[in-house]
N, C-alpha and C positions, 0 to 999 in steps of 0.2 A: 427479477431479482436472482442473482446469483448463491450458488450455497456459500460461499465467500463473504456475501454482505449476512447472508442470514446470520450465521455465524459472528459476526463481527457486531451486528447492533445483539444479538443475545449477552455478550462477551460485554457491551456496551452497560448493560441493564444490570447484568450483577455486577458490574462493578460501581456501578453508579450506589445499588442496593449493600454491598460491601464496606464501601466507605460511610453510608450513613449508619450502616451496623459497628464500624468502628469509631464513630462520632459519637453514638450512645454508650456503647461498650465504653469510650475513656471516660464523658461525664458518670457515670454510672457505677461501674462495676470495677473494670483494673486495667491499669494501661497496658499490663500485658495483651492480654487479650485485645485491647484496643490496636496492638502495634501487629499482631497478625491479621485482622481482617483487614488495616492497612496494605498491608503487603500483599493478601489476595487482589485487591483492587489494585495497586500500582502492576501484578501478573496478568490480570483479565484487561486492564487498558492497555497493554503490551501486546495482549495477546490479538486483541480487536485493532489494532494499530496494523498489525502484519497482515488481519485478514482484509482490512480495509485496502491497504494496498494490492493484495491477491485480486481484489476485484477491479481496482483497476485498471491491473495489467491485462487482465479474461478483458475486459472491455474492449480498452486498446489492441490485442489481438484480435477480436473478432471484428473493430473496425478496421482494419489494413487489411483481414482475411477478405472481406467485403468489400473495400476499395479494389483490391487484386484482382476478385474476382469480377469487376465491374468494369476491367481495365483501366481504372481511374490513376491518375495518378497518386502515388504517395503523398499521405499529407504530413509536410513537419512538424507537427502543432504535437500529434502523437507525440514525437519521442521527448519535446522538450518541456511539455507541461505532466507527462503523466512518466515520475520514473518506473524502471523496471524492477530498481530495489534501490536499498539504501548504500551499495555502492556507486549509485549513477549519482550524486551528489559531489564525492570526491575523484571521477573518474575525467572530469574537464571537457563532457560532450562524447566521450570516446568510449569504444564498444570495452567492455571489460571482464565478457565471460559468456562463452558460445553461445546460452541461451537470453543474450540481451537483445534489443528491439534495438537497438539504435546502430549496430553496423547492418541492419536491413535498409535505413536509410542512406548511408552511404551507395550501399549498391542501386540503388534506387537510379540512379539516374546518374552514369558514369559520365555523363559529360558537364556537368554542373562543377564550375569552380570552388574551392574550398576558400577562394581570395575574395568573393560576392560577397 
């Protein structure tokens, strides 16, 4: 387990626990209140959101680090199932910022047509 998922299911639990404290807070007491521990909970599942992906990309890194060092080949599956961030949705497969995983695949194997 990474400090990224720990992080992330903690992030996970209060908010889970935040929105049923705004569930009681609106039956109960005042919607004000009810509309801020809303908001904490729509901030900590935001926040477990990005760490959720942090650990995916630590995954994904340390599997290409370990394919590399195995001399194995690159495997594609890396860059197209697991993005690098939420730019790689609108970037159309394409590297989009020096520290993205996916112009590693490109160099990967420069005789590989892009027409395959």
């Amino acid at each position: 387990m990474t400090p990224d998922l720990r992080t992330a299911r903690t992030c996970d639990a209060l908010a889970a626990a935040s929105t049923a404290g705004a569930i009681y807070l609106g039956w109960t007491y005042s919607l004000w209140a009810a509309a801020a521990c809303a908001y904490v909970a729509l901030f900590l599942a935001w926040c477990a959101r990005a760490h959720h992906r942090h650990h995916r990309v630590r995954r994904a890194r340390a599997r290409l680090a370990e394919r590399a060092a195995r001399g194995m080949p690159i495997d594609p599956i890396v860059f197209t199932v697991i993005p690098c961030c939420d730019l790689s949705e609108h970037a159309d497969g394409q590297a989009h910022d020096s520290d993205c995983l996916r112009h590693l695949a490109q160099e990967s194997d420069p005789n590989r047509s892009s027409a395959a």
